[in-house]
C-alpha positions as CSV (number, residue, x, y, z in Angstrom):
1,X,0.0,0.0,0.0
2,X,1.5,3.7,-1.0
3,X,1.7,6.0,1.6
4,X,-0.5,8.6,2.5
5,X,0.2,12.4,0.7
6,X,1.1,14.9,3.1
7,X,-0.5,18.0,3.2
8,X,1.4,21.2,1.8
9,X,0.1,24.5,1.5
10,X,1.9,27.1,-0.7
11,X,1.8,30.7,-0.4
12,X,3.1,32.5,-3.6
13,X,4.0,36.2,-4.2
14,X,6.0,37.9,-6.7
15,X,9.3,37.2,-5.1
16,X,9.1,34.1,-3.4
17,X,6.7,31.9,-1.5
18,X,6.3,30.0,1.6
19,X,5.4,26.7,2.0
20,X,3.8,24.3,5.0
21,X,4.0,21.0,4.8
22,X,1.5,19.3,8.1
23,X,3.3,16.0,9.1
24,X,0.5,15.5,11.5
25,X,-1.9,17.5,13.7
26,X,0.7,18.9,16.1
27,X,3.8,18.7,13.9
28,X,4.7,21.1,11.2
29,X,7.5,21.8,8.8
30,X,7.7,25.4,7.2
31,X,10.2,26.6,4.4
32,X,10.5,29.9,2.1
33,X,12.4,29.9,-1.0
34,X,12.5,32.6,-3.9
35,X,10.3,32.6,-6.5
36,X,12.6,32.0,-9.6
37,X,14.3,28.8,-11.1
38,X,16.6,28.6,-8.2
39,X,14.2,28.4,-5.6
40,X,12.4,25.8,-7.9
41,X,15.2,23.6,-7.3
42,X,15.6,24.3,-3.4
43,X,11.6,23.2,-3.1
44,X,12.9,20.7,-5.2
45,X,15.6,19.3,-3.0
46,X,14.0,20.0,0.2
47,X,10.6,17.7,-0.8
48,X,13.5,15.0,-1.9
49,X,14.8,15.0,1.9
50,X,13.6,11.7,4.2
51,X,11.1,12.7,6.4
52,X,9.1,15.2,4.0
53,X,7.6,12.2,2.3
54,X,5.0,12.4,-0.9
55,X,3.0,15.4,-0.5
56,X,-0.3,17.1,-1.9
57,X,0.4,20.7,-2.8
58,X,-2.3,23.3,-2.7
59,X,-1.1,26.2,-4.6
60,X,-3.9,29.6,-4.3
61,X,-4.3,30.6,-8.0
62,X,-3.4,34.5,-7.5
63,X,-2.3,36.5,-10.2
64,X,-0.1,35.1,-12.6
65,X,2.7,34.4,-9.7
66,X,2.1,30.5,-9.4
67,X,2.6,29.8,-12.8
68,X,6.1,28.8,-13.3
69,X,6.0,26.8,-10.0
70,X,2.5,24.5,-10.9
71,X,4.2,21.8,-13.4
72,X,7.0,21.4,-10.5
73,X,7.9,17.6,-10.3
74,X,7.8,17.2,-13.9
75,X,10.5,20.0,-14.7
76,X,12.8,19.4,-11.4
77,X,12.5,15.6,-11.4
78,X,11.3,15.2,-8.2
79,X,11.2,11.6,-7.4
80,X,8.7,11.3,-4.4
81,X,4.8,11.0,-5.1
82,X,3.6,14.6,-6.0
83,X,0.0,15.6,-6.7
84,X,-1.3,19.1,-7.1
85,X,-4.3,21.2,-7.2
86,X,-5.0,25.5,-7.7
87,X,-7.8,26.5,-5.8
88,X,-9.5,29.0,-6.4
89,X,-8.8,28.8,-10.0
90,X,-11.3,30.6,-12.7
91,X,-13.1,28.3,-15.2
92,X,-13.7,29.7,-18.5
């Protein structure tokens, strides 16, 4: 049986963004990295470490700021279980 996704909230601005990853109800890990290609590959590495585990990222659709970072594990080559979702998102 594959392992359960961990939660992880992402918080996006212009610059950079913040991320939350809940390990359980009491137990948190938080991280901030820059938005650009580098900090890509930081999120990257850090999701890669033992202990984060696969995760399910939320990512708030605001603004065009969230776009580079949305088709993450495919462009970085993350290796852990990744699924994503945009809230908040307009339908057309």
């Amino acid at each position: 049986m594959s392992e359960a996704l961990l939660p992880l909230g992402i918080d996006i601005s212009k610059t950079d963004f913040h991320v939350a990853l809940l390990k359980s109800a009491k137990r948190s890990k938080y991280e901030h990295f820059s938005n650009d290609t580098e900090g890509f590959r930081q999120l990257s590495q850090w999701l890669d470490q033992p202990g984060v585990g696969p995760v399910h990222a939320c990512l708030e659709a605001t603004s065009i700021y969230g776009h580079a970072l949305a088709p993450l594990p495919a462009s970085t080559g993350t290796s852990g279980e990744y699924r994503e979702s945009v809230a908040g998102e307009r339908l057309q």
